[in-house]
N, C-alpha and C positions, 0 to 999 in steps of 0.2 A: 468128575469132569474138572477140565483146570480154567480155572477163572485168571489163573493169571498170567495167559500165555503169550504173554506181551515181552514179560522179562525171559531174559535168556537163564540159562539151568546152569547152577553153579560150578557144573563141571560137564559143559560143554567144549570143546575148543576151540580157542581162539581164531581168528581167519589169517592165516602168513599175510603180511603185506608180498607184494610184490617187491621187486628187484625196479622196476619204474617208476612204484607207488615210493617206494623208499627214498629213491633219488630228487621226486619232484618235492615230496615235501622235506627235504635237505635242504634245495634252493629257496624254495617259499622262506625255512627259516633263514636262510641266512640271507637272503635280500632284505628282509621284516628286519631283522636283527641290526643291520650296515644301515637301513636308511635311519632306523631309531638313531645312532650313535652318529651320522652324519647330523638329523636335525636337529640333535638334542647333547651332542656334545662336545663332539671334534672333528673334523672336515678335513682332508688336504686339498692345498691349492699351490697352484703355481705362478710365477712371476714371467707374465710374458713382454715386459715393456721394461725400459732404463728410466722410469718416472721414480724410484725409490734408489737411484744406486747412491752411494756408492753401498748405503745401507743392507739394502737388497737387490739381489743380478739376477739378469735375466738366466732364466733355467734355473733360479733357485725354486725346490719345494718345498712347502712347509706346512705343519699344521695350526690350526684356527682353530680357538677355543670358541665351542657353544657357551659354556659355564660361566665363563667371568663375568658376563655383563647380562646374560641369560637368555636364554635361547627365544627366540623368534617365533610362535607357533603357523604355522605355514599362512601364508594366506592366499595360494593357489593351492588346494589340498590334490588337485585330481594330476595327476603327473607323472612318467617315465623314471620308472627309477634309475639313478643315476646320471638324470643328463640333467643340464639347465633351463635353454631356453629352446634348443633346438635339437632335434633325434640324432646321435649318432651316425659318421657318417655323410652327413646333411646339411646344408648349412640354411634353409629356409622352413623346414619341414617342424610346426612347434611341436615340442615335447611335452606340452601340457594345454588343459581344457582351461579355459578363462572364464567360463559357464558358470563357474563355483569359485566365489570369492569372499574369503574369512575378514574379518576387521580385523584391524591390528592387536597382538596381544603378546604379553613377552613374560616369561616366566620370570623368577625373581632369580640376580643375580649375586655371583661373588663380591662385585664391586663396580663401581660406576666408571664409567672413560676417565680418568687423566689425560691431562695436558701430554702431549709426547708419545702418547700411546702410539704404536701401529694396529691400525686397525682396518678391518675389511667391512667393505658396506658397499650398497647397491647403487650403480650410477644415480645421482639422485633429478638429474635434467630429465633422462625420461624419452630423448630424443637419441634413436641412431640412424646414420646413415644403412639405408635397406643395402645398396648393393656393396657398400662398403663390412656393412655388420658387426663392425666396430666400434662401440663409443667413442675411443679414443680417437679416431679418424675422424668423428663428428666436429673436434672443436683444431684438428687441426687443419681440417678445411674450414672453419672458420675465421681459424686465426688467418688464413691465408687467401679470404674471399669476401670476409663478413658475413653475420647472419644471415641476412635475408636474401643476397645471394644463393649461399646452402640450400634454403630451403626453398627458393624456387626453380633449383638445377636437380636437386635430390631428391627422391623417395623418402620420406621421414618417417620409419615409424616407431609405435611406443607399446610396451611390453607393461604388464603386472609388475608391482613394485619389485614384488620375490624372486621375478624373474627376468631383473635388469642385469647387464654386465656386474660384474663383481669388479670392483675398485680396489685396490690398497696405499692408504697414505697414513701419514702422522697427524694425529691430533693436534692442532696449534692451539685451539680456544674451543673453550668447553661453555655451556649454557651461561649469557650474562656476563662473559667477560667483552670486554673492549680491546678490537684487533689492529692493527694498524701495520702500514710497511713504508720505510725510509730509507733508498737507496738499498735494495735487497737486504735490509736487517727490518725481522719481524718483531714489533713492539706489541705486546698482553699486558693488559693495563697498566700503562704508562711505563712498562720495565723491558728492556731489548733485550731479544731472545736467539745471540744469534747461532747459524748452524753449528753444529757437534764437528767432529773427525769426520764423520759417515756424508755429510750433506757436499750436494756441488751449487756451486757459483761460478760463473766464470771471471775468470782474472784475466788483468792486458799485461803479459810475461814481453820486456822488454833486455834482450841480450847485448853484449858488447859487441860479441862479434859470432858470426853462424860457424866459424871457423872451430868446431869441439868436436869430441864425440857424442854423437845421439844415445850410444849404449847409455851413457847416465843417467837418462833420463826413462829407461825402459819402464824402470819399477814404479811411475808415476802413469804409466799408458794415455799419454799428452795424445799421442797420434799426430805429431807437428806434420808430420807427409802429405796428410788428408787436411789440413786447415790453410786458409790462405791466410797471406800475411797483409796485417792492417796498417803496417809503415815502412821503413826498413828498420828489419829484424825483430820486427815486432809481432807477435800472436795472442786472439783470445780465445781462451780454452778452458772447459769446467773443468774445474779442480776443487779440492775439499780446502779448509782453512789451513790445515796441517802440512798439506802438499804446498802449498801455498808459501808456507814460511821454512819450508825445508828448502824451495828453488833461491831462495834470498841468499841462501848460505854458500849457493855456489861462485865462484870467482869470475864465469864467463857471464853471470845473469847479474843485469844493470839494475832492473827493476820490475816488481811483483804487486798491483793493484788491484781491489777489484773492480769490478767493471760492470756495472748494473745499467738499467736503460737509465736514464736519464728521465728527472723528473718533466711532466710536461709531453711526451712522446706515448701516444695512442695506440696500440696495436688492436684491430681488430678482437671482439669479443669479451673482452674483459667486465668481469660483473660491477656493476650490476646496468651496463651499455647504457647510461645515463650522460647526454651532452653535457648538463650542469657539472658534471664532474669528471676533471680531467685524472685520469686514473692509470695507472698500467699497472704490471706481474711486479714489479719494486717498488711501486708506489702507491700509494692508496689508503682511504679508511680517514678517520676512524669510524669503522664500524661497531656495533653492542649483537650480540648473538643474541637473538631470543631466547629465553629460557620460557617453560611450562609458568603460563599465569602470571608474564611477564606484558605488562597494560603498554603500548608504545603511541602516539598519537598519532594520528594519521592524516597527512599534510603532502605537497607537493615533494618535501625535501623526504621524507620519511620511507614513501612509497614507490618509489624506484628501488629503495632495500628490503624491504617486505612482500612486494606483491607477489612475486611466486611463491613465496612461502603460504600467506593469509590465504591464494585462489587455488594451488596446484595442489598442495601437502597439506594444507586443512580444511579442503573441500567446498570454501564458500565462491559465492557468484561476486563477483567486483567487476564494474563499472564505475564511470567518470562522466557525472553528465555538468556540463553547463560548469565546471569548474569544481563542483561537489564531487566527492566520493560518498557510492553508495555499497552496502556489503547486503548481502543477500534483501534487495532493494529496501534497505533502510537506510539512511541517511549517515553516516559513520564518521567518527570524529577522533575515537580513538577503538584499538583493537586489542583482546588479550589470547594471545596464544594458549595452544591447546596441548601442545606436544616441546621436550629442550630441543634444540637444534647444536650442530658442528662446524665449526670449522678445521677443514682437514688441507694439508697442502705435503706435493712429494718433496723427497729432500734433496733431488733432482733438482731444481728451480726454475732452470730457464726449459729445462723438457717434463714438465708435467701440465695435465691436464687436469685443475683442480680447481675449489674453491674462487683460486681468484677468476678464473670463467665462471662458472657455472654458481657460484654461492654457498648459502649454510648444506649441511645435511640431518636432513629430518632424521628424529631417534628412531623409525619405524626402517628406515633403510637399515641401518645397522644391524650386519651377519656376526661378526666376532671379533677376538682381539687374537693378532701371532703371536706363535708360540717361541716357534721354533724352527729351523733349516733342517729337514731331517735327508737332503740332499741335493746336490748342486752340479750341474751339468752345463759346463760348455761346451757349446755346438761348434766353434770355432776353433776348436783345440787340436792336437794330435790328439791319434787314439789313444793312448799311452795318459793323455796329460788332461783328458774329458771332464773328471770327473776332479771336482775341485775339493781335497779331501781336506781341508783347513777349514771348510764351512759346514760339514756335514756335523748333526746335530747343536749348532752353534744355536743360541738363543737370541732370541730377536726387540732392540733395546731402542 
């Protein structure tokens, strides 16, 4: 008798898979395979907004390293593979369960964020317009309505950290520095930082006479057609520093300034929407980023820079009674952060939606740092002229 006829006979044969059986578990690995290496190393993404130009163009794509700063371990783990927030397709329909929610946890990396960095990370407000489904659309009806406006005309809703809008800006200040901005030149403790080649501001281009040819001006893409003019023969137009001092050199242009808001001048939205402080996108600060286990007091003047961070991003209850602050109904005087925080802003200036709305970004937001343009497609081009071949593989600085 065989007692052991559980195990198969050494020279039984094998069962053929199937021709279906074959194929399904192809796919199984190779979706297993692509989402590993999506969440644990390299990602591509694309640049759908002019918030990075002149640095980064719209239709650039590029890939985003997991590694350098270490990868993120999910913390919506149940989810579609390969979509973000919403099914393919689709634009209301989630692509993930929010039933099952991981704490934050992040593998060790290459190296920590630098100052300058480009880096991709998760809207960190939290808040999109529903019918709009945009982050970015949230703060420029903001900018254009004010807060509470927004959200009492709009549907507001809020998604899983991991599965907010994905962001890309420059690192300007890293945990504990002190940020500042004077007349659009951004100051990092106490030292002016201001834009590269790549960065826009707008300048007041003040001509002699409109009497030249525009051809000369192609290779700078001013768009003078599309801007009105602010005196006679006068225009303000983003331009990088470089563009900037190349238009000086021509015989028909008078004069080349730049042209920031004006200190004192409010626009809608601007962090951290505090009356006591008159603030705008080139004015403002000085700020101190929080860093991990960094003790801050907490006081009238303190807590218009902190409270989203201490209530939203570090989980505790805050209230205000009777002129005290209390943090998870204790009495609270001063507070020590749990997690570094960012300050990130586009190199766009006056067209980004960044930092200076919305505030720090928590280290937990943080997807990875670009790599690289591995290709660039203009939509607005001849067929012929689409595909922007001076940017493809170019490295991202």
């Amino acid at each position: 008798m065989n007692y052991k006829f559980w195990q198969r006979k050494k020279d039984a044969p094998k069962k053929k898979k199937t021709k279906t059986r074959e194929w399904v578990d192809a796919i199984v690995f190779a979706v297993v395979a692509a989402t590993i290496i999506r969440v644990f190393f390299i990602e591509a993404y694309t640049i759908p907004s002019g918030s990075m130009e002149r640095s980064l163009l719209i239709g650039d794509f590029l890939f985003v390293s997991k590694v350098n700063y270490g990868a993120r371990i999910p913390m919506t783990p149940v989810a579609f593979p390969f979509a973000h927030h919403t099914m393919p397709l689709t634009t209301s329909t989630k692509a993930y369960w929010d039933g099952v929610q991981w704490k934050y946890h992040r593998l060790p990396g290459l190296s920590k964020i630098k100052r300058n960095d480009v880096v991709v990370f998760n809207f960190p407000e939290g808040d999109t317009v529903a019918v709009e489904n945009q982050a970015e659309s949230y703060y420029a009806l903001v900018r254009s309505m004010g807060r509470e406006q927004v959200r009492s005309t709009y549907t507001i809703v809020d998604r899983p950290v991991d599965k907010r809008e994905n962001f890309i800006k420059r690192c300007i200040g890293i945990p504990g520095d002190v940020i500042s901005m004077r007349n659009g030149i951004a100051n990092v403790n106490g030292k002016d930082e201001p834009l590269k080649s790549t960065g826009m501001m707008p300048y007041r281009i003040e001509f002699k006479t409109m009497d030249f040819n525009y051809a000369a001006l192609d290779e700078f893409n001013l768009n003078l057609g599309s801007v009105p003019a602010v005196a006679a023969n006068t225009y303000i137009v983003d331009a990088t520093p470089e563009i900037a001092e190349k238009l000086k050199t021509f015989d028909f242009v008078k004069s080349v300034t730049l042209s920031p808001d004006p200190a004192g001048a409010v626009p809608g939205g601007v962090f951290p929407n505090d009356p006591n402080r008159v603030w705008n996108r080139d004015n403002f600060g000085p700020i101190k980023i929080p860093s991990k286990g960094w003790t801050v007091k907490i006081d009238s003047n303190t807590m218009p820079l902190y409270y989203r961070a201490i209530r939203t991003y570090e989980g505790n209850k805050v209230e205000q009674k009777a002129g005290v602050w209390y943090i998870n109904d204790q009495v609270a005087t001063t507070y020590t952060f749990k997690m570094d925080y960012y300050w990130m802003m586009g190199d766009n200036r006056h067209n980004s939606a960044d930092s200076r709305y919305w505030g720090f970004v928590p280290e937990d937001h943080i997807v990875g740092k670009a790599l690289f343009v591995w290709m660039s497609w203009d939509s607005t081009a001849s067929f012929l002229h689409k595909i922007r071949w001076s940017r493809l593989f170019m490295g991202i600085h």
